[in-house]
N, C-alpha and C positions, 0 to 999 in steps of 0.2 A: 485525700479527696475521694469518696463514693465515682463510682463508673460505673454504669449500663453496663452488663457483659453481651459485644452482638447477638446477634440469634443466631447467628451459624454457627457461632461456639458453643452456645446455649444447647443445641442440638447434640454437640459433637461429646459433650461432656454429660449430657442425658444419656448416651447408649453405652459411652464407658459404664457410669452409674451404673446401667441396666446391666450391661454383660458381668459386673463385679458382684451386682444384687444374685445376678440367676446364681454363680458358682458361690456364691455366701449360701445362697437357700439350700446349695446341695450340699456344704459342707457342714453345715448345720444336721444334717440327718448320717455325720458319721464317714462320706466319701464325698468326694469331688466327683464321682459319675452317675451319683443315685440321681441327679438332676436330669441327666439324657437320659437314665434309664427309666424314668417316670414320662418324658416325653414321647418315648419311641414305645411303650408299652400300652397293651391292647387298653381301649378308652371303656367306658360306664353302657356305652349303648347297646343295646339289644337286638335292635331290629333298626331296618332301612329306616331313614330319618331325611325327608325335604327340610331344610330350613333356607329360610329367606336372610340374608344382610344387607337392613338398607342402604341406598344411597348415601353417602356421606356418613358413616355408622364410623367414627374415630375407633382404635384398639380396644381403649376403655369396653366402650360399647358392645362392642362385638365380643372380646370375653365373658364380661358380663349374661348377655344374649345365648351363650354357649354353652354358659355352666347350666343357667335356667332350666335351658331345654334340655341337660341330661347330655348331651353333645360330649363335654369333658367333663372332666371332675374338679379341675383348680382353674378356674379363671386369673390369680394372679401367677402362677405357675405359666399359664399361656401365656401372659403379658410379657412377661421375661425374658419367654424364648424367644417369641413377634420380637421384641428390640436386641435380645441377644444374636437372631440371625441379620439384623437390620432391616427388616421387613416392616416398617412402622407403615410407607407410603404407598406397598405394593401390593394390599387387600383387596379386594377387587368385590364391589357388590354385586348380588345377582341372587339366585336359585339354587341352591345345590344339593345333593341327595349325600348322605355320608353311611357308611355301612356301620352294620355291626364289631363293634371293637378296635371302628377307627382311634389309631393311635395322635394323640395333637401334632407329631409332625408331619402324619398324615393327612390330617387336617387342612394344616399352616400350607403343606405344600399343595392342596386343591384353591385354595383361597386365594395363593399367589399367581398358581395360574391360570386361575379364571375360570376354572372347571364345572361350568354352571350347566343347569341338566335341560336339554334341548328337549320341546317339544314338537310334534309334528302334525303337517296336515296335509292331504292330502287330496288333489286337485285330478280328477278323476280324466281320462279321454273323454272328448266330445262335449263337454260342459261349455256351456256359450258364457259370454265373459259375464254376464247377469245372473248368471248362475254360478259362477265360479267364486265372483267377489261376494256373492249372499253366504258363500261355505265361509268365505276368509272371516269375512268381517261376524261371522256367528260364532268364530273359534276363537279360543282362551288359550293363555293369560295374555291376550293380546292389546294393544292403546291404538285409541284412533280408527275411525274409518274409512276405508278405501272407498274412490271412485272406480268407475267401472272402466277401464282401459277398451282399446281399439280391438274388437271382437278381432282373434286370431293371433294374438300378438304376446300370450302367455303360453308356455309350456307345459300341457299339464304331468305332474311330476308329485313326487313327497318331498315337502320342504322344511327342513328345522330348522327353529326359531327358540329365540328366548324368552323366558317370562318381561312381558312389557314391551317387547319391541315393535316396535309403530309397523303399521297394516300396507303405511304406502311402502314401505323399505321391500316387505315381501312379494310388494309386486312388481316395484323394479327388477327383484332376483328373478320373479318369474317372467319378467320382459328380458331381458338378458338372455335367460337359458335359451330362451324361443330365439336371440337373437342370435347365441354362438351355432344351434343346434343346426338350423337353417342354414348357416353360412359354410358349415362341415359339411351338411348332406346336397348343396347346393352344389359343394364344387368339384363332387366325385359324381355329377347325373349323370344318366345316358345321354349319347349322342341325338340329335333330332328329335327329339322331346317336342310337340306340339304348345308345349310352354314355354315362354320368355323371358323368365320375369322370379325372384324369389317369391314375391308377392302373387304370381301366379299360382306357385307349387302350393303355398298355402291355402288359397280358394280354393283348390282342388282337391286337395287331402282335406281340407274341412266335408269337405260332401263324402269324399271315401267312410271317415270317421263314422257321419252319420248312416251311414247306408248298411252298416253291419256292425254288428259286436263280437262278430268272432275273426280273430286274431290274424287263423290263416286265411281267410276269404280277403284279408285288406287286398296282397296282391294282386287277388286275380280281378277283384271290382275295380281297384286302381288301373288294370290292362282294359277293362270294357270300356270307362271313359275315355282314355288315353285313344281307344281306337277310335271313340266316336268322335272325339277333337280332329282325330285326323282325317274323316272321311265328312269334316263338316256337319254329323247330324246333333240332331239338338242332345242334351245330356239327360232333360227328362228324370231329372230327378225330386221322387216327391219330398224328403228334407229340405229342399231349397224354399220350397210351399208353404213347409210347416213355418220354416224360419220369417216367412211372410206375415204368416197368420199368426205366428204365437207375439208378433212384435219384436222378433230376438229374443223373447224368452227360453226359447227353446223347447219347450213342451206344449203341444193342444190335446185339450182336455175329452176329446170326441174322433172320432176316425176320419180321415180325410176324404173326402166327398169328391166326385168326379165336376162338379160344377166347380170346386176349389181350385181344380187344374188350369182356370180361365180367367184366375184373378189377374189384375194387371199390374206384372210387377219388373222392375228389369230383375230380379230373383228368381223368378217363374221361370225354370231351363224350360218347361214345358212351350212356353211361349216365345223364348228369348234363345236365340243360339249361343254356342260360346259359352263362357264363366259367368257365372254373376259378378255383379262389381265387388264384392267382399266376402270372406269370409263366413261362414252361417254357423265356427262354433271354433273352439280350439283345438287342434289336431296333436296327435301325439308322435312321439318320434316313430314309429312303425309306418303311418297315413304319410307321413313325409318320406316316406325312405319308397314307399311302396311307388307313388306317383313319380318321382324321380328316377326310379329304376324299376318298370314297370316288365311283369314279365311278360313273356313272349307268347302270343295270344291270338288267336281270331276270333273272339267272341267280343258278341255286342250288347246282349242282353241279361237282364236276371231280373227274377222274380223269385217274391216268398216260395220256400217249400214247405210250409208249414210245422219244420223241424227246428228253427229260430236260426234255419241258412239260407240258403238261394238255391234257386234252379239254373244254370250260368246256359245260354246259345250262341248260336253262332247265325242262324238265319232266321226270318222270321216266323215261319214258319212254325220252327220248333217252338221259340219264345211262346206262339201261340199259343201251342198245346200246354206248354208251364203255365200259362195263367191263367187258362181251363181248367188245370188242376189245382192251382192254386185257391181258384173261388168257389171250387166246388169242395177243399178242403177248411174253406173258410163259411162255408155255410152250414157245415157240421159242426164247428167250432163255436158258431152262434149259435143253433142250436140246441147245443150241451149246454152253453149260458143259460139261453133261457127256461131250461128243466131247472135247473139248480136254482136260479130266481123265484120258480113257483114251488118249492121243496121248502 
């Protein structure tokens, strides 16, 4: 009487086959090791090679795919090995980059372990969350597109990804980092910190962010707020204005006008003491470290120095005279424009 042989047997008597077929193939060319010696020996390729395996791409397939591209030289050779090491179910689709004179077991072994080629992007300081998710959702090989998350609440970092993998995933990862990074530099601040609140340190290092681009001035603007929290005066800071006016876009397109400082916003430090109620951009780990651990300082002030820093004081006085020179280094600066305009 005929019988079905199960599948698990079916399987199990498939890989003997296979392991009996590969050492038949080598014994046929005269030894029993020319077989590993064909697999472990440098492959056909020349030069760096991306290739793609799709999803669901059976052995078949993917040999197949391999020889095509010049990748190896025997696709049934490959097939062989794939079930003579038992690797039929542990191919893994994705991206992968193979070098010159990859050997197929060098292959087999990127394949098995997933070795698929990361690409990066990278989420700059001070980008407000609408400018952050316009990079993500602009960068390849990426699926899907993200919403714009709660301004402050990503970390901006370099992040690697793989070809295809969904836009919201990488913005959990960048909500996350922002969440461990926070909760590290949260629990080593100084003592008496005029902040309360994690949610605090991040409104505040958001305006730091925005107030400078250079690196080592975070501390010291980080100390002028921190004093002005403490002595009650307002923060007066014009990013907080911009972030008014650009909508949370983060950029305006024109210079900021003294009537702008009168808009009615609880965002306007100029008008509003205290924090604003949120965030005005994403801060980076340095904005967070600096407000937290702010150094030790009596100044209250800063203005441009026309050098792309500040002029830092301590009374008003001084400040004065910095944005005496300030505007009188900015009206030679317009100036120069307008020659060049008429050139």
């Amino acid at each position: 009487m005929h019988r079905d042989v199960p599948a698990f047997l079916k399987s199990k008597i498939f890989i003997a086959v296979a392991a009996v077929a590969f050492a038949a193939v080598a014994a046929t060319a005269g030894t029993v090791g020319w077989g590993l010696q064909q697999i472990e020996a440098p492959g056909p390729l020349a030069e760096n090679r991306v290739h793609i395996v799709p999803s669901g791409a059976g052995v078949n397939r993917i040999a197949a795919d391999l020889e095509e591209t010049g990748v190896i030289a025997s696709s049934l050779l490959f097939r062989l090995y794939v079930r003579y090491r038992n690797a039929d179910m542990k191919l893994r689709a994705g991206e992968y980059e193979f070098r010159p004179g990859a050997s197929m077991a060098q292959i087999l072994d990127l394949l098995v372990a997933g070795k698929t080629v990361l690409h990066r992007v990278t989420v700059p300081e001070g980008l407000t969350s609408y400018e952050a998710i316009a990079l993500l959702n602009a960068a390849n090989p990426l699926t899907g597109m993200a919403g714009i998350p709660a301004e402050g609440s990503i970390l901006p970092e370099t992040y690697a990804f793989t070809r295809d993998q969904d836009r919201t995933e990488i913005v959990a990862h960048m909500q996350q980092a922002m969440t461990d990074t926070l909760a590290e530099l949260w629990e080593n601040r100084a003592d008496d910190l005029p902040i309360k609140t994690p949610e605090e340190a991040v409104i505040l290092a958001s305006i730091v962010e925005k107030e400078t681009g250079i690196a080592e001035e975070r501390p010291r603007v980080a100390a002028v707020f921190v004093n002005r929290l403490r002595k009650r005066m307002r923060l007066q800071s014009d990013p907080t204005v911009i972030y008014v006016l650009s909508e949370g876009k983060g950029r305006l397109d024109r210079e900021l006008l003294l009537k702008d400082l009168e808009i009615e916003s609880p965002y306007n430090t100029y008008r509003v003491g205290g924090l604003p109620p949120g965030p005005i951009c994403n801060p980076g780990r340095a904005s967070l470290a600096a407000v937290l651990n702010p150094i030790e300082s009596k100044e209250l002030y800063f203005v441009a120095d026309g050098t792309g820093g500040h002029a830092f004081a301590k009374t008003l006085a001084e400040h004065e005279r910095n944005v005496r020179n300030w505007r009188k280094i900015r009206r030679e600066q317009r100036r120069k424009e307008r020659q060049q305009q008429q050139q």
